[in-house]
C-alpha positions as CSV (number, residue, x, y, z in Angstrom):
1,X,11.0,-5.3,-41.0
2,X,11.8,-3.1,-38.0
3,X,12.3,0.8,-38.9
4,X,14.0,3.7,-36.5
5,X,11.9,5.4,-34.1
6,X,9.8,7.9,-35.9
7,X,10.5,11.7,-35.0
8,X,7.7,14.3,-33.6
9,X,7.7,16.2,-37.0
10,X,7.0,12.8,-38.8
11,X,3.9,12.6,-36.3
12,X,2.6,16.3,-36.5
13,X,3.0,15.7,-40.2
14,X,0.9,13.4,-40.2
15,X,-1.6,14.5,-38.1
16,X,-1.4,17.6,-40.4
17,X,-2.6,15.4,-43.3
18,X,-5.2,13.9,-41.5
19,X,-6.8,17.6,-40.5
20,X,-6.7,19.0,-44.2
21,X,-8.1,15.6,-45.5
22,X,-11.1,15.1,-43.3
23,X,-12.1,18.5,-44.9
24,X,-12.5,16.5,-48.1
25,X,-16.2,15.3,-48.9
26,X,-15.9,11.7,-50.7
27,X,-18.2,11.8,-53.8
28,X,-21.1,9.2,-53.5
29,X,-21.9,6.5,-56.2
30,X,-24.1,3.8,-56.8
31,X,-21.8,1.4,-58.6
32,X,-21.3,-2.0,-57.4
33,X,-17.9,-1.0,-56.3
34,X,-16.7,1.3,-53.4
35,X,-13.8,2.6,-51.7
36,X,-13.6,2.3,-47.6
37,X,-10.8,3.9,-46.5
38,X,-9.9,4.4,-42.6
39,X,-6.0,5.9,-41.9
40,X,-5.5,6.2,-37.5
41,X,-2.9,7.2,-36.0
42,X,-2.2,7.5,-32.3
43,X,0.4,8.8,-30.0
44,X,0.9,7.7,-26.5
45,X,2.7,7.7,-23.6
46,X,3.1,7.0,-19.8
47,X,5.6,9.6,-17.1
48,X,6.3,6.3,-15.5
49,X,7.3,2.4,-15.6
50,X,3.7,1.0,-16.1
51,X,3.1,-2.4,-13.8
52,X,2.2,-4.6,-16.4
53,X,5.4,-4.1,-18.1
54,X,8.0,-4.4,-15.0
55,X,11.1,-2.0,-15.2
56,X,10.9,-1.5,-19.1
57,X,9.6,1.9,-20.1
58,X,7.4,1.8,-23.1
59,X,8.4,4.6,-25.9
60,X,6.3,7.6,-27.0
61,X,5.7,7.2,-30.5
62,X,3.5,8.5,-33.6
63,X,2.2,4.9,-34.7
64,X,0.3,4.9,-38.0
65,X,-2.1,2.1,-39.3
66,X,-3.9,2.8,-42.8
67,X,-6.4,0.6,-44.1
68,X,-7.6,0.2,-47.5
69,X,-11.0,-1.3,-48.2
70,X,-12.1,-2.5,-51.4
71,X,-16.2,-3.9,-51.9
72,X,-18.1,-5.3,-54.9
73,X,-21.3,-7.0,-55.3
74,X,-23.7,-7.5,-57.6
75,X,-27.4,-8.3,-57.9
76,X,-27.4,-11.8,-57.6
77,X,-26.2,-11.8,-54.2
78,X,-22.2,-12.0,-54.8
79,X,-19.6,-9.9,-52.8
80,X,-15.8,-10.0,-52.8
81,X,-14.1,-7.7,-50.5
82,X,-10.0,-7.0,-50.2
83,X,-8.5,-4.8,-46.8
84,X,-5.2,-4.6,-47.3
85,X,-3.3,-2.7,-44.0
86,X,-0.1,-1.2,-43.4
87,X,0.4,-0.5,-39.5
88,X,3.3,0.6,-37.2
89,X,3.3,-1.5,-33.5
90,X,5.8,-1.6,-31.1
91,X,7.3,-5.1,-29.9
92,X,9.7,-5.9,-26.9
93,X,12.6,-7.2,-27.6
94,X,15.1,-7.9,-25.5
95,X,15.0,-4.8,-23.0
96,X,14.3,-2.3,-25.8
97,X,11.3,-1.6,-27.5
98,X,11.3,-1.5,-31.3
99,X,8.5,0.0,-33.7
100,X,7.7,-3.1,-36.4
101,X,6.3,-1.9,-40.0
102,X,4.5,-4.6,-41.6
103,X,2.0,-4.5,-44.9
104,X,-0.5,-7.5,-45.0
105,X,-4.2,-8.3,-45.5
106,X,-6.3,-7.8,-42.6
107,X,-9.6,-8.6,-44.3
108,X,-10.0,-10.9,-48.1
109,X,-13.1,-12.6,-48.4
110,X,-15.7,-14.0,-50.7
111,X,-19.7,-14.0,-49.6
112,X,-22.6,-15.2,-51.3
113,X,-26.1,-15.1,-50.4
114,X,-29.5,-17.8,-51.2
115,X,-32.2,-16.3,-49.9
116,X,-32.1,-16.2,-45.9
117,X,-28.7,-18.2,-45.8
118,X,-25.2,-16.5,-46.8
119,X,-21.6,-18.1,-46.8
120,X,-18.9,-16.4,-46.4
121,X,-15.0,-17.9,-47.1
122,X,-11.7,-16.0,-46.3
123,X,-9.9,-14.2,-43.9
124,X,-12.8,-11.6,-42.3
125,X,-13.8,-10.8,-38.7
126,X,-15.5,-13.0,-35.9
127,X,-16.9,-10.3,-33.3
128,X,-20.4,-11.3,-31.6
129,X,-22.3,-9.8,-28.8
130,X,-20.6,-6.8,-26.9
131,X,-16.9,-8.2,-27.6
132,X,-16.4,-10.4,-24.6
133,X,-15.2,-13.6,-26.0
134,X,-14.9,-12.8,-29.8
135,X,-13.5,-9.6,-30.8
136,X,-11.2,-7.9,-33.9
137,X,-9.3,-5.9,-31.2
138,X,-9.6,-2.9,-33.1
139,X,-7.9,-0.9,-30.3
140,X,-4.4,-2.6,-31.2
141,X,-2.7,-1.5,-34.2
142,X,-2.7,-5.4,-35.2
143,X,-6.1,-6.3,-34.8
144,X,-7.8,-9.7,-35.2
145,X,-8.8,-11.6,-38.5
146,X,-9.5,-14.9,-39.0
147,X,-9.0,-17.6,-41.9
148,X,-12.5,-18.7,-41.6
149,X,-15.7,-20.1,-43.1
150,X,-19.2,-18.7,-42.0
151,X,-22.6,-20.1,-42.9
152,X,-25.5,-17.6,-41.7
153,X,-28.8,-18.3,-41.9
154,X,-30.9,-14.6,-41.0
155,X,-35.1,-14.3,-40.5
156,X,-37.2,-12.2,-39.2
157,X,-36.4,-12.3,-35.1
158,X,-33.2,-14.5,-35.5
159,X,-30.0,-14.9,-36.4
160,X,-27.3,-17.7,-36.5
161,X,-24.2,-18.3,-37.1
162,X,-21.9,-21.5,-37.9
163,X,-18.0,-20.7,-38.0
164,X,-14.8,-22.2,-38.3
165,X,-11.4,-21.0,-38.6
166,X,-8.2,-19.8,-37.5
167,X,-6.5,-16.5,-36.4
168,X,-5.1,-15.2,-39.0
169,X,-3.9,-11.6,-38.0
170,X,-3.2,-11.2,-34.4
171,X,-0.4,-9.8,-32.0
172,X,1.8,-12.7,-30.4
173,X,-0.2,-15.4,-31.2
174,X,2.9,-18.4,-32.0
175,X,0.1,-21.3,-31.1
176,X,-3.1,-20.8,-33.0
177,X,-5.5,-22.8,-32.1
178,X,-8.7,-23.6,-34.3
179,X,-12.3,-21.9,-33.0
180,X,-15.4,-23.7,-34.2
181,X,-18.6,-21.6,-33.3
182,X,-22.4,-21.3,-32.9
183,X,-23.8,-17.7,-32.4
184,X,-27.3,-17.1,-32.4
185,X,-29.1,-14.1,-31.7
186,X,-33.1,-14.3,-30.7
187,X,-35.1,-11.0,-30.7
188,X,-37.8,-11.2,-28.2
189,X,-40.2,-8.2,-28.6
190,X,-39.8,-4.7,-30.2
191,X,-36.0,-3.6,-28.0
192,X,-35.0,-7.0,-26.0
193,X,-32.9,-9.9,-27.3
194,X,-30.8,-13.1,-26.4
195,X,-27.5,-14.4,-27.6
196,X,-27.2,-17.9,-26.9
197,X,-23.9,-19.4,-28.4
198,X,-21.7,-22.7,-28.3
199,X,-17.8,-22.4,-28.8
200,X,-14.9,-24.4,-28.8
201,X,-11.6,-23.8,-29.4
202,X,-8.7,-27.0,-29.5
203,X,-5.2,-27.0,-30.6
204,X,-4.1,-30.8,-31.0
205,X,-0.5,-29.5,-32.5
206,X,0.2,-27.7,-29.1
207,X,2.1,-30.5,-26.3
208,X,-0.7,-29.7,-24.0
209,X,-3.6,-30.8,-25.8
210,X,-5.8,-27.9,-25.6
211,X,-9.3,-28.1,-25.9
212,X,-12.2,-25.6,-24.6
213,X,-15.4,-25.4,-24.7
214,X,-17.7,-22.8,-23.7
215,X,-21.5,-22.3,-23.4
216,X,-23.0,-19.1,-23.0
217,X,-26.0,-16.7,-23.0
218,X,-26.8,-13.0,-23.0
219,X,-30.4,-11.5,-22.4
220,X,-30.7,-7.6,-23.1
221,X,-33.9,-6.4,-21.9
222,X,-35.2,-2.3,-22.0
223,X,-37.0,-0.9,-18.7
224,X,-38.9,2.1,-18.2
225,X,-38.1,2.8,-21.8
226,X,-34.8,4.5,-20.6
227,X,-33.1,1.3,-18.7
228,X,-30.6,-1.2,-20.5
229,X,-29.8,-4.3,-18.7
230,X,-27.8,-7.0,-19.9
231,X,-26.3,-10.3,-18.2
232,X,-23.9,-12.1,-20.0
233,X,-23.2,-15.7,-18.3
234,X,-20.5,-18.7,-20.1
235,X,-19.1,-21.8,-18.7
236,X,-16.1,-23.4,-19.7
237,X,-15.4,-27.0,-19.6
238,X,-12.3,-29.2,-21.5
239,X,-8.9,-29.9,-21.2
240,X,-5.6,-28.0,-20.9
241,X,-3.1,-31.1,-21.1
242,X,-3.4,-33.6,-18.4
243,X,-5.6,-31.0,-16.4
244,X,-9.6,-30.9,-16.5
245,X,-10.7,-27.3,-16.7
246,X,-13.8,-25.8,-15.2
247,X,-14.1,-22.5,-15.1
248,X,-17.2,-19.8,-15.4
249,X,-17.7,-15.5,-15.7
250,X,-20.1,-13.3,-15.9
251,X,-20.9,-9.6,-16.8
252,X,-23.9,-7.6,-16.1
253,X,-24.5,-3.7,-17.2
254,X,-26.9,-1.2,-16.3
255,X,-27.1,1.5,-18.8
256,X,-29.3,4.3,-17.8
257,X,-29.9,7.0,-20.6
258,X,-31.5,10.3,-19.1
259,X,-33.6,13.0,-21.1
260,X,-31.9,16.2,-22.6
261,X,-30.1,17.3,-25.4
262,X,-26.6,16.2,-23.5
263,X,-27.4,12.1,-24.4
264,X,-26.3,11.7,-20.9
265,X,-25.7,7.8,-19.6
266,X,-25.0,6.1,-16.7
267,X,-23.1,2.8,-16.5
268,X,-22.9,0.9,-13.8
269,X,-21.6,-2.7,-14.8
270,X,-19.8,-6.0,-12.7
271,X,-17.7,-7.9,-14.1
272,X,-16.4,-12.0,-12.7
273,X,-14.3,-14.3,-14.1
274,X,-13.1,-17.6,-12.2
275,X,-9.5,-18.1,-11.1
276,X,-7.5,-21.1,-9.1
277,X,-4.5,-22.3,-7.7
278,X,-2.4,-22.2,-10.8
279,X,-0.1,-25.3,-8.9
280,X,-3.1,-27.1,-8.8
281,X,-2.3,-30.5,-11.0
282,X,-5.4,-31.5,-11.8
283,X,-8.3,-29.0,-11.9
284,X,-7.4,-25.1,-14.0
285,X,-10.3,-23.0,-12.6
286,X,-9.3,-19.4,-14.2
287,X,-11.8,-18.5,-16.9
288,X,-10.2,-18.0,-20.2
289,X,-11.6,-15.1,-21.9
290,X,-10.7,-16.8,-25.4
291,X,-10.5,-13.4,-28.7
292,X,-12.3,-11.4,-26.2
293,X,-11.8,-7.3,-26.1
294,X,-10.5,-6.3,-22.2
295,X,-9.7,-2.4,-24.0
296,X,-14.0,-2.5,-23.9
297,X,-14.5,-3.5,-20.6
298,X,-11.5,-3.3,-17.8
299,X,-10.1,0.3,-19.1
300,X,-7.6,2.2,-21.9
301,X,-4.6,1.2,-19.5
302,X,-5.7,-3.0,-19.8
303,X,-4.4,-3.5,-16.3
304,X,-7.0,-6.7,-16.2
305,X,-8.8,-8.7,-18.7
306,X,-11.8,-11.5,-18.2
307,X,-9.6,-14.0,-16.1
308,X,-9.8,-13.9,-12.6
309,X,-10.8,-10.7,-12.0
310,X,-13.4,-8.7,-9.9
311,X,-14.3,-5.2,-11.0
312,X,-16.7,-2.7,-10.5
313,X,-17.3,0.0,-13.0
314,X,-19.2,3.5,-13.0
315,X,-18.9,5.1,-16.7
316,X,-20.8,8.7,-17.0
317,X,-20.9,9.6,-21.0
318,X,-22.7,12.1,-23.2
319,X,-22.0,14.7,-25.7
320,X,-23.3,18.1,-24.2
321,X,-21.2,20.2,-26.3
322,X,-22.0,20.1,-30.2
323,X,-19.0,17.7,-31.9
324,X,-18.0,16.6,-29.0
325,X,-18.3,13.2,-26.9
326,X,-17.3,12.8,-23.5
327,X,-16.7,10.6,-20.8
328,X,-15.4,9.4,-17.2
329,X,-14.8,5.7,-16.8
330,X,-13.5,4.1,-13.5
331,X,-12.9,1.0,-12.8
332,X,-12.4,-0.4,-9.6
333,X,-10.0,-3.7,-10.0
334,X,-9.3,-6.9,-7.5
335,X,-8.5,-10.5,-8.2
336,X,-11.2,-13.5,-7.8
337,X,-9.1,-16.0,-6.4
338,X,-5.9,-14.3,-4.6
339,X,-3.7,-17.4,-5.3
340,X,-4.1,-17.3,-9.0
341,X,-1.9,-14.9,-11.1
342,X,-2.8,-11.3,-12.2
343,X,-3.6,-11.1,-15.5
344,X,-3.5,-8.5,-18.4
345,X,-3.3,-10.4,-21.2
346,X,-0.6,-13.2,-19.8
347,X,0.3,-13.5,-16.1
348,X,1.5,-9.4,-15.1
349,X,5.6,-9.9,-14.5
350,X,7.5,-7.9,-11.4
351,X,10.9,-6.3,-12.3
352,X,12.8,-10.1,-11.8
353,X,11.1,-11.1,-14.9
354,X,8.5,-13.7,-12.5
355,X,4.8,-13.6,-12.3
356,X,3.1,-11.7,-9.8
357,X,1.3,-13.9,-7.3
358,X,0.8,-14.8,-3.8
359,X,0.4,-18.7,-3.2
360,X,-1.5,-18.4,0.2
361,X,-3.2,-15.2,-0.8
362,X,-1.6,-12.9,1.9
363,X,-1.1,-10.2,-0.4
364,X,-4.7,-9.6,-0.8
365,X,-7.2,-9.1,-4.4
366,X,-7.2,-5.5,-4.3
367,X,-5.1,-4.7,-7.7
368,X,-6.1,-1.1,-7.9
369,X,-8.1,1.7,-9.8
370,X,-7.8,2.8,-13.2
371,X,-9.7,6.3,-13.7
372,X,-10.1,7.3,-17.8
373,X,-11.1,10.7,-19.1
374,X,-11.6,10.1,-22.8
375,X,-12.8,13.4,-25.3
376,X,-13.8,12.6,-29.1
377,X,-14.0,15.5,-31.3
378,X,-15.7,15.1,-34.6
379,X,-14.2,17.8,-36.7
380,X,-16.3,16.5,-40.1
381,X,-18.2,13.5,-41.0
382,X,-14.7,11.8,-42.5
383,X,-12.0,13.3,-39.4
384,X,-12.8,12.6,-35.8
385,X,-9.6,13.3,-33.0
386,X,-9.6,11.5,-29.7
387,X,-7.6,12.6,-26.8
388,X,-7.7,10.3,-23.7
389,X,-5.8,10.2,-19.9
390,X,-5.6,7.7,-17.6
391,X,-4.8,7.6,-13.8
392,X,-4.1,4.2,-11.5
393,X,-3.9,3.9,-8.1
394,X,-2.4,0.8,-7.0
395,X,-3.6,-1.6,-4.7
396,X,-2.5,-3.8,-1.9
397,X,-1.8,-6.6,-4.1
398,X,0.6,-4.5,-6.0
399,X,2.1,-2.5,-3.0
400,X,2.7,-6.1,-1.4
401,X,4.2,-8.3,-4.5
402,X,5.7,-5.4,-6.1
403,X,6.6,-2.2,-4.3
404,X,9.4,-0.7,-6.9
405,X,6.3,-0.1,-9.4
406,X,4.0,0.8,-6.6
407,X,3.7,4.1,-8.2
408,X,0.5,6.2,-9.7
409,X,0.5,6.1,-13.3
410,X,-0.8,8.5,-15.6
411,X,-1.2,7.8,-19.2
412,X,-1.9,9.6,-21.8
413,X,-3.1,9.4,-26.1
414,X,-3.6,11.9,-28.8
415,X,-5.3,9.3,-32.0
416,X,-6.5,11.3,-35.4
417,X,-8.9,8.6,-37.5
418,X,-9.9,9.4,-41.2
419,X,-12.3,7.2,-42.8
420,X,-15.4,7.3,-45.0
């Protein structure tokens, strides 16, 4: 059901109760049952109309999601585990924006383990690697879950996965398509590892008569015992309706972590996925970045996502304060094929309600750069308050297609998080 717009008392009440109970030490047992709790709520807003959501001004709201976490095992390798949530989003409809309270199970599963192998049956996450392709989306107040069966098998220096299943929390998703998966992890020496993994998602109920696959790989390796550097590399190949796709992306990180107290690190990190000429009526080349996580990767305002897109990022973190965490993340955003679409999520729509592109690419790839200044303050080991702002610039491409929302943007959250 849809409820009225909260007031800011509701929202300092509640950020009230989250203050006084992160004071609260939770007692520790060693029962086969336990209580995982985690209540978040966050508070945001934007002093103008952002791009990606044409001439409709997104509300500043208190928006609460509680989770309740219930575990059990026993000794012989049985584990049942219930996550009931109750969260607050806000949906578009029509012209006005509308908080929606709904209560539902994010999380209700059964596992059992023999020896190295483990299967697990009910709605539970799928999130490998860093979050590219598969990820819960924890950033939205939704989330991800799937209805899904997993078979692991774990030794020493490896670990695989076989899954198959269907979203089954998600934001927007009317077509749900089924994701069949093999996800291994390799470890190759005392820090470095691969993830090598095989995915394919079809949905023979859609008209188009979808169906991806994608291959893909991801060697982490340690240099100088200081020096992080990853490459992630997947193809796609398959069939979007009468269309053949081919597609590919890649992401590579240099994390640099330097000596002091401060933890200070250095990211520097490229990021490429495919695009094409959307008119195009037998080839799709744009990369499809599947359950992936763009929040991670292209910035808190998620003006881009893995789909053809260019970026370049610099990210400088550390916590040189005691309690505290922070960090400077920019991203520097442009299209991979000028002719395709921009995307956040779907194709990014101008104020006339239509798609943002330019079919001979005249108006350029630059899109524009998102600067994010993000502070995490651990008041206890339960309560921690984040506090983030967020600057664009625009770029040619947006200046071009759509000068009315031309305009800097700066963003802004407040988001209190209880759990233990």
């Amino acid at each position: 059901m849809h409820i009225a717009k909260q007031k800011p008392l509701i929202g300092a009440g509640l950020l009230s109760a989250l203050l006084a109970a992160g004071q609260m030490v939770p007692a520790q047992t060693s029962t086969p049952f336990s209580f995982q709790p985690e209540w978040r709520i966050r508070h945001d807003g934007s002093q103008a109309n952002a791009p990606s959501i044409g001439s409709t001004s997104a509300p500043q709201e208190w928006l609460s999601r509680l989770r309740l976490g219930f575990a059990w095992h026993d000794s012989s390798g049985l584990s049942l585990f219930v996550q009931p949530q109750h969260r607050e989003s806000e949906q578009l409809v029509g012209s006005h924006w509308r908080v929606q309270s709904v209560a539902e199970l994010y999380q209700g599963y059964v596992e059992k383990r023999y020896g190295p192998w483990s299967v697990r049956v009910g709605r539970q996450i799928l999130a490998y690697g860093v979050h590219r392709l598969l990820d819960d989306d924890n950033w939205n107040n939704i989330s991800r879950s799937f209805d899904a069966i997993r078979l692991r098998y774990e030794r020493r220096g490896a670990s695989t996965d076989l899954f198959v299943g269907r979203v089954g929390v998600a934001d927007g998703k009317p077509i749900r398509p089924v994701l069949t998966g093999l996800y291994s992890t390799l470890t190759l020496g005392p820090q470095n590892t691969t993830d090598l993994y095989l995915l394919y998602v079809h949905d023979h109920e859609a008209d188009n008569n979808f169906g991806l696959w994608t291959v893909g790989t991801r060697p982490v390796v340690h240099l100088l015992g200081r020096i992080e550097a990853s490459v992630e590399t997947a193809f796609q190949f398959g069939s979007n309706g009468s269309k053949a796709v081919t597609a590919w992306a890649y992401g590579a990180t240099l994390n640099t972590r330097f000596p002091g107290k401060a933890g200070l690190r250095l990211l520097l990190e490229r990021d490429f996925a495919s695009g094409g000429s959307p008119t195009d009526p037998h080839h799709t080349n744009t990369f499809d970045p599947l359950f992936g996580s763009s929040h991670a990767f292209f910035g808190s305002l998620i003006y881009a996502n893995w789909r053809n897109v260019r970026q370049w990022r610099v990210m400088l973190s550390g916590a040189p304060i005691r309690r505290w965490e922070l960090s400077v993340d920019t991203h520097f955003l442009a299209l991979a094929d000028a002719r395709d679409y921009w995307y956040a999520g779907g194709p990014v729509k101008g104020v006339n309600g239509l798609p943002l592109r330019s079919p001979n690419g005249t108006a350029g790839r630059e899109i524009g750069t998102d600067v994010d200044l993000i502070a995490t303050y651990h008041l206890s080991r339960t309560l921690s308050l984040e506090m983030g702002y967020s600057h664009f610039f625009p770029g040619h491409f947006i200046r071009t297609l759509a000068p009315t929302l031309a305009h800097e943007v700066n963003w802004f959250y407040l988001q209190p998080t209880w759990r233990f």
